[in-house]
C-alpha positions in Angstrom: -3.2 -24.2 1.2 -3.1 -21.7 4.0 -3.9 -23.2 7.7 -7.6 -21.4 7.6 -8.2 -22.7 4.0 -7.0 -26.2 5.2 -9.4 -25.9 8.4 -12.2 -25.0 6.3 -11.7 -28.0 3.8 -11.5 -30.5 6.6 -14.3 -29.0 8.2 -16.2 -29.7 4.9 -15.2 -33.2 4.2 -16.2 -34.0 8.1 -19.5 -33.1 6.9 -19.5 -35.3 3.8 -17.8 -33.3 1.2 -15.5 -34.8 -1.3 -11.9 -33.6 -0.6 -11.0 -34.0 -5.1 -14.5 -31.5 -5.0 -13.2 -28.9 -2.5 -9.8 -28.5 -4.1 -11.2 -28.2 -7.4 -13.4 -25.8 -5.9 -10.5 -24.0 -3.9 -8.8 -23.7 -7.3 -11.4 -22.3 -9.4 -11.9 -19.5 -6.5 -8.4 -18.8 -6.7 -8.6 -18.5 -10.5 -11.7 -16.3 -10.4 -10.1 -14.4 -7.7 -6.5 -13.7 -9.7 -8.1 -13.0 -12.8 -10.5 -9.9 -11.1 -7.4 -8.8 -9.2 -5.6 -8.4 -12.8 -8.3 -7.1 -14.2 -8.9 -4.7 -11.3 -5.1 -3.7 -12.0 -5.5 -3.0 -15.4 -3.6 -5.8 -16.4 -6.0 -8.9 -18.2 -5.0 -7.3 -21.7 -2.1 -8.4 -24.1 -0.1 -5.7 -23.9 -0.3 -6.6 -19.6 3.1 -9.1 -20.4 5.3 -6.3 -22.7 4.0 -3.2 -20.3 5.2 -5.3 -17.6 8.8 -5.8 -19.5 9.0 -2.1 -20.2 7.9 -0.7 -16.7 10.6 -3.2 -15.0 13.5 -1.8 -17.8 12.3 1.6 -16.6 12.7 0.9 -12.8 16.4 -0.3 -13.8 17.6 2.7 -15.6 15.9 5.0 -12.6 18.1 2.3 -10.2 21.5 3.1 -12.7 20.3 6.2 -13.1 21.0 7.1 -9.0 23.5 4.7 -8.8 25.6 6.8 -11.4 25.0 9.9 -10.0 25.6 9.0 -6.4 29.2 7.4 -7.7 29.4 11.0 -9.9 28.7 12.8 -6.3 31.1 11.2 -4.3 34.4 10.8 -6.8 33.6 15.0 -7.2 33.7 15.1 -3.2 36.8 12.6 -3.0 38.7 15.3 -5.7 37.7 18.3 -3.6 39.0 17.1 -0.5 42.3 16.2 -1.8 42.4 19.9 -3.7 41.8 21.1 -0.4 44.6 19.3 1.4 46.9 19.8 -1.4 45.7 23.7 -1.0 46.5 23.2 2.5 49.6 21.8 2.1 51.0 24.1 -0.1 50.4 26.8 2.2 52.0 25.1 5.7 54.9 24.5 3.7 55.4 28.3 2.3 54.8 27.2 -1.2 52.4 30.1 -1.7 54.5 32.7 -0.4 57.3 31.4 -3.0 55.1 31.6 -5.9 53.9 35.1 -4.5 56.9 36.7 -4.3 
Protein backbone atom coordinates (compact mmCIF):
# COMPACT_ATOMS: atom_id res chain seq x y z
CA UNK A 1 0.00 0.00 0.00
CA UNK A 2 1.10 3.56 -0.71
CA UNK A 3 2.18 5.81 2.49
CA UNK A 4 -1.32 7.84 2.19
CA UNK A 5 -3.36 4.56 1.75
CA UNK A 6 -1.43 3.12 4.81
CA UNK A 7 -2.08 6.54 6.81
CA UNK A 8 -5.57 6.34 6.02
CA UNK A 9 -6.04 2.59 7.11
CA UNK A 10 -4.30 3.29 10.44
CA UNK A 11 -6.29 6.20 10.87
CA UNK A 12 -9.33 3.89 10.54
CA UNK A 13 -8.41 1.04 12.69
CA UNK A 14 -7.47 3.95 15.55
CA UNK A 15 -11.08 4.53 15.30
CA UNK A 16 -12.26 0.94 15.68
CA UNK A 17 -12.06 -0.43 12.30
CA UNK A 18 -10.98 -3.91 11.56
CA UNK A 19 -7.63 -3.90 9.75
CA UNK A 20 -8.72 -7.87 7.67
CA UNK A 21 -12.04 -5.23 6.79
CA UNK A 22 -10.07 -2.27 5.35
CA UNK A 23 -7.80 -4.35 3.25
CA UNK A 24 -10.56 -6.26 1.85
CA UNK A 25 -12.04 -3.00 1.34
CA UNK A 26 -8.73 -1.49 -0.18
CA UNK A 27 -8.77 -4.45 -2.51
CA UNK A 28 -12.18 -4.34 -3.82
CA UNK A 29 -11.65 -0.50 -4.58
CA UNK A 30 -8.66 -1.34 -6.39
CA UNK A 31 -10.52 -4.04 -8.35
CA UNK A 32 -13.45 -1.70 -9.10
CA UNK A 33 -11.04 0.92 -9.98
CA UNK A 34 -8.78 -1.38 -12.66
CA UNK A 35 -11.65 -2.82 -14.11
CA UNK A 36 -13.36 0.96 -15.13
CA UNK A 37 -9.87 2.09 -16.10
CA UNK A 38 -9.88 -1.10 -18.74
CA UNK A 39 -13.00 -0.52 -19.62
CA UNK A 40 -12.56 3.21 -19.95
CA UNK A 41 -9.55 1.99 -22.39
CA UNK A 42 -11.46 -0.04 -24.42
CA UNK A 43 -9.94 -2.97 -23.24
CA UNK A 44 -12.63 -5.32 -20.75
CA UNK A 45 -13.44 -7.49 -23.97
CA UNK A 46 -11.80 -10.85 -25.15
CA UNK A 47 -10.16 -9.77 -27.91
CA UNK A 48 -8.33 -6.90 -25.14
CA UNK A 49 -5.47 -10.06 -24.54
CA UNK A 50 -4.78 -10.90 -28.64
CA UNK A 51 -5.22 -6.92 -29.61
CA UNK A 52 -2.67 -6.42 -27.07
CA UNK A 53 -0.35 -9.30 -28.71
CA UNK A 54 -0.75 -7.84 -32.08
CA UNK A 55 -0.39 -3.95 -31.27
CA UNK A 56 3.00 -5.01 -29.27
CA UNK A 57 4.24 -7.24 -32.73
CA UNK A 58 3.41 -4.04 -34.59
CA UNK A 59 5.48 -1.62 -32.35
CA UNK A 60 8.46 -4.26 -32.96
CA UNK A 61 8.44 -4.34 -36.71
CA UNK A 62 8.05 -0.20 -36.65
CA UNK A 63 11.31 -0.64 -34.08
CA UNK A 64 13.13 -3.16 -36.91
CA UNK A 65 11.64 -1.32 -39.30
CA UNK A 66 13.90 2.04 -38.35
CA UNK A 67 16.52 0.08 -37.14
CA UNK A 68 16.99 -1.40 -40.75
CA UNK A 69 16.83 1.63 -42.43
CA UNK A 70 19.00 3.63 -40.16
CA UNK A 71 21.79 0.66 -40.62
CA UNK A 72 20.62 0.89 -44.75
CA UNK A 73 21.46 4.87 -44.28
CA UNK A 74 24.61 4.73 -42.79
CA UNK A 75 26.46 1.57 -44.71
CA UNK A 76 25.23 3.85 -48.08
CA UNK A 77 27.05 6.93 -46.38
CA UNK A 78 30.11 4.70 -45.19
CA UNK A 79 30.33 3.54 -49.33
CA UNK A 80 30.14 7.17 -50.44
CA UNK A 81 32.73 8.38 -48.41
CA UNK A 82 35.24 5.83 -49.37
CA UNK A 83 34.09 6.50 -53.29
CA UNK A 84 34.90 9.88 -52.52
CA UNK A 85 38.41 9.37 -51.20
CA UNK A 86 39.12 6.75 -53.61
CA UNK A 87 37.85 9.57 -56.26
CA UNK A 88 40.14 11.76 -54.52
CA UNK A 89 42.93 9.70 -54.52
CA UNK A 90 42.93 8.89 -57.90
CA UNK A 91 43.19 12.31 -58.87
CA UNK A 92 46.26 13.54 -56.31
CA UNK A 93 47.99 10.69 -57.70
CA UNK A 94 47.45 11.62 -61.62
CA UNK A 95 45.55 8.55 -62.19
CA UNK A 96 42.86 10.48 -64.03
CA UNK A 97 45.07 12.37 -66.25
CA UNK A 98 46.56 8.70 -67.33
CA UNK A 99 43.22 7.30 -68.16
CA UNK A 100 42.44 10.75 -69.97
CA UNK A 101 45.06 10.89 -72.15
Amino acid sequence: MTAMLEGLVAQAEAQGAARVTLRALVEEASEVGAARALRTLGLMDDKAGPDIVELRQLIQGWRDAKRSALSAVVAWLVRTAVALLLIGLAFKMGIVERVRG
